[in-house]
N, C-alpha and C positions, 0 to 999 in steps of 0.2 A: 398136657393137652394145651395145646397154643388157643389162644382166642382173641378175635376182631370184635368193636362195637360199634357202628355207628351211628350218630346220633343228629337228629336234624333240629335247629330251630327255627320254626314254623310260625309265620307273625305276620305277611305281609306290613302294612302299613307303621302297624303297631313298635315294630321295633327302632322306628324313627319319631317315637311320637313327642319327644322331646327336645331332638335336633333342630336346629334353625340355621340355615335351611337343612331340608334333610335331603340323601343324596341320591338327584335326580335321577338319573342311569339305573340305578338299584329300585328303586320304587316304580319304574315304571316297567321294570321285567320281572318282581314279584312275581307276576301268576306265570309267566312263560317259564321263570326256572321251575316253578312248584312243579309244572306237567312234565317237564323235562326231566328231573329227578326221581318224579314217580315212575319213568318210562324207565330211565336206568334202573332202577333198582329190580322193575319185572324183567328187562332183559336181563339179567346175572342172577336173578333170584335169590336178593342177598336181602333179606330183612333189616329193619329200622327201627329205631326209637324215634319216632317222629313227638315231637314235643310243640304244644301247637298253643298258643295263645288262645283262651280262652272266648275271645270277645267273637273271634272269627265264628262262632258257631252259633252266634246269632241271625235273624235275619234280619232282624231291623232295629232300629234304637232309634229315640230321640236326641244322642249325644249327651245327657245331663248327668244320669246317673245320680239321682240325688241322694239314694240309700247306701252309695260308697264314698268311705271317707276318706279318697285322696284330695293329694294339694289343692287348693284353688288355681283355678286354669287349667289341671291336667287333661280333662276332656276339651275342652275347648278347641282346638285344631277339629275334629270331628262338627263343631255346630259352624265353621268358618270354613276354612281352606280347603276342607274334605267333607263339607257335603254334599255337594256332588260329586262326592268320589266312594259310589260306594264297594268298588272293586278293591278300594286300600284299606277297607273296616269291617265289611264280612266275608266271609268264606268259605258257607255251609258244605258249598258244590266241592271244593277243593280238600276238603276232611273226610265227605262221603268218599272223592275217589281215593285216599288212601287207606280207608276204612273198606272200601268194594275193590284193594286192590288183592289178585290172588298170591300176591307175598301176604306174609303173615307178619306184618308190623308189630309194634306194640302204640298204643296211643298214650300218650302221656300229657301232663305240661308244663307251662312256660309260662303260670302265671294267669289272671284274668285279663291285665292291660298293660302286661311288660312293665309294673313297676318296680324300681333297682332299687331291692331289697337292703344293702350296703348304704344307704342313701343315708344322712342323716333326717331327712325327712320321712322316710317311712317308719314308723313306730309300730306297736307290735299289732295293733287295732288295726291300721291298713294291710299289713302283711295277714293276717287272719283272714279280712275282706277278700283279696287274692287267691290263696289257697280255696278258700270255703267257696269263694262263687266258681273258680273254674270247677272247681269238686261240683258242686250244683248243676254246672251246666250238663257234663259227664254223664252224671244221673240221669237228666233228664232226656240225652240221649243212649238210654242203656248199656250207657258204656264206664267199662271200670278202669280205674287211672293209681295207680303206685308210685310210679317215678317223676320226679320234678327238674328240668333243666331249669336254672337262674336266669333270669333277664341280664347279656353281657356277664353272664359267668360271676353276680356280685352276689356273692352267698353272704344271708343274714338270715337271722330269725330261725333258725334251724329243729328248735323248742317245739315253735308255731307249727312249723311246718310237720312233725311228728304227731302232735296234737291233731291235725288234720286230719292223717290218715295213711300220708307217704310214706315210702318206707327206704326210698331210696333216692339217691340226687347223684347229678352230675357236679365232681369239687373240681376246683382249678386247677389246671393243668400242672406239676414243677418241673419240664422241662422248657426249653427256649420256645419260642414259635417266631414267625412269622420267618426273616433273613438267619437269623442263627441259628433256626430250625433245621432246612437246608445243609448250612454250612454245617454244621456240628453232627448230623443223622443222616442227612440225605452223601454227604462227602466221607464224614468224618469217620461214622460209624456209629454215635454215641446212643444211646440206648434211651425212648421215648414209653417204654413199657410202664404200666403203671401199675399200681396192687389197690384193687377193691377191699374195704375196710369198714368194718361194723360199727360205729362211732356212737359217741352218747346222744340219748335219748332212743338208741335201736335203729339208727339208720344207716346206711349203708350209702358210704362215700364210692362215686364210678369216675374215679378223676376223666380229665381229658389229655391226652395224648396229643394229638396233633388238629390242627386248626388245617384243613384243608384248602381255603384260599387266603393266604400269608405269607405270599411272595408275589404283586401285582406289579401292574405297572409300566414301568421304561424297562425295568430291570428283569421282569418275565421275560417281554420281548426279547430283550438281547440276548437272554440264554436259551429260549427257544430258539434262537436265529442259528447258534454255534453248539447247542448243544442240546437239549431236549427240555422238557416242562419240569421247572425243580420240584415244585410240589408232588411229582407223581413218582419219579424218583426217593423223593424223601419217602412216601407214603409206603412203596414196594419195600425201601428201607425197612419200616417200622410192619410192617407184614410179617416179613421175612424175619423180625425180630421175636414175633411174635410164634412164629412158627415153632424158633428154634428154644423159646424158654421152655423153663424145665420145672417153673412152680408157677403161682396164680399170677403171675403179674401179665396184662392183657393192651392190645393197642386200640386205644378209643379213638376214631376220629369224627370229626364233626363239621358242620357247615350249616348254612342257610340258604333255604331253596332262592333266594334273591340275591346268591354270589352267580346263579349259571345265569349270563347276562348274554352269553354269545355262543356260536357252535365251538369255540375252541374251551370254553369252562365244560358246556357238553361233554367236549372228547375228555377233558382231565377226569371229571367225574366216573364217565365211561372205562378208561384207561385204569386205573382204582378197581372200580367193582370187578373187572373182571381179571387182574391180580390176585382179587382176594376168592373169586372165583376157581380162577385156576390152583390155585394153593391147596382150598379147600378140597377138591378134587383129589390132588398129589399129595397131600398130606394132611397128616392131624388136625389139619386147623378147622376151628368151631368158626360159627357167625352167632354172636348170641343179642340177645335186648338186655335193656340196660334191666329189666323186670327179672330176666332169667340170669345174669348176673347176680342180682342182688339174693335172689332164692339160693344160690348155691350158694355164694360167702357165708347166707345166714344160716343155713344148715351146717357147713361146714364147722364153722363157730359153735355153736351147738353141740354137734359133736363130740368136740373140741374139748369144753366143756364138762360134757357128763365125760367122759374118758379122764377126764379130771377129777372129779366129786370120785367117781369108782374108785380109783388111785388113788385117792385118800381116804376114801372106806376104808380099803385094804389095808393099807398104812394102820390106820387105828385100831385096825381090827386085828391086828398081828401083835402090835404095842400091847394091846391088852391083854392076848394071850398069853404072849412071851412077860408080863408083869404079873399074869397069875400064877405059873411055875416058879 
């Protein structure tokens, strides 16, 4: 059974909140991609792991935070250059709509305030903070949360993060992205498929597959001029790849509702879903969350497992027999 995943990170502001400057274009189309994305995804009815920064699900703050123990400064941009911005630091309205959309997402997240986990600054105490408070928030919108996307895919603290309560994450991609992605899948043929895997402490690695806006620029233009959108090409690629496998390995793609910046990121996104649409339809292929991923692996494992222990009952049990004769 072939299977697609894909997976959103959901952050408006947040996921710049460290950049100087951060980049202007993207930030100020934040919420237009977010509604744009949610539209796609109810035209093709293709479900989502929407991974959503936590902070967004407030409705107000004073910017201080003083019972979280990140860096000095880290909130700071929020009581300065964004406080009157508060379209860049909450986003109740934008969660409700993918929570009241009639796809059946999954909700997940991405952290409390995007902080990068790999960081040597984050120790196990703020990576806890992280975890716990978006868990907190979740709760206290009756909502239950399994899966963790990484702030910038920088997995750390993995311990923490099981401790918590997840049970599954999005790992780093190992194939190419961005121009060699492209070239090598989208041309080449080379295979972006990934294998979900049950890892220590009980969690369940959902690598990523392909980066869906990872060929911008001069060089989009020029091949859209003479030849069509590589990213959508490569993406049908790794579909299509996924169609045809014949064990677990599955194509994850991913993006940020603050990549659809224009009607032509629209159409690539649009172009995508209903690929995987159409596949779906004509063939075996699933659309699953990164939540109903990780429930099968871990069953499977399981499985796996006692089929094992059995098979060595037997084994002993035979030894001993064949030892008493």
């Amino acid at each position: 059974m072939g299977s697609v995943v894909v997976s959103v990170d959901a952050e408006l502001g947040w996921g710049f909140l460290d950049l100087h400057p951060p980049p202007a274009h993207r930030i100020e189309h934040c919420r237009r991609g977010w509604h744009a994305l949610c539209e796609a995804f109810e035209a093709y009815d293709v479900p989502a792991t929407w991974a959503v920064v936590g902070h967004l699900m407030l409705e107000d703050c004073d910017g201080r935070h003083v019972d979280h123990p990140a860096p000095a400064g880290w909130f700071e941009r929020e009581r300065t250059d964004w406080k009157d911005r508060p379209d860049l630091r909450f986003g109740p309205d934008l969660v409700r709509s993918v929570l009241e959309s009639p796809v059946d997402h999954e909700f997940a997240s991405h952290s409390f305030s995007h902080i990068l986990f790999g960081a040597p600054s984050t120790d196990r105490d703020l990576a806890r903070a992280e975890f716990e408070r978006a868990l907190e928030l979740a709760d206290e919108w009756g909502l239950e949360c399994s899966s963790f996307v990484y702030p910038r895919n920088d997995v750390g603290h993995r311990a923490a993060l099981a401790e918590a309560g997840f049970t599954a994450y999005r790992g780093r991609t190992p194939t190419p992205e961005g121009f060699r992605a492209v070239l090598e899948t989208g041309l080449g043929g080379r295979s972006v498929l990934v294998e979900p895997t049950v890892e220590e402490h009980g969690l369940v690695n959902v690598p990523a597959s392909l980066f869906c806006f990872g060929f911008e620029g001069v060089s989009r233009t020029v091949a859209e001029s003479v030849w069509a959108d590589p990213m959508v090409v490569t993406a049908r690629r790794a579909i299509d790849q996924a169609v045809a496998a014949d064990d677990d390995r599955l194509c994850h793609l991913w993006l940020h509702p603050n990549n659809l910046t224009t009607d032509r990121d629209d159409e690539r996104m649009r172009a995508i879903l209903a690929y995987i649409d159409r596949q779906r339809r004509e063939t075996d292929l699933t659309v699953e969350t990164m939540d109903e991923v990780a429930a099968r692996v871990s069953e499977s494992t399981e499985d796996a497992a006692e089929r094992e222990n059995a098979d060595g009952l037997e084994t002993s049990v035979t030894q001993a027999v064949g030892g008493d004769d």
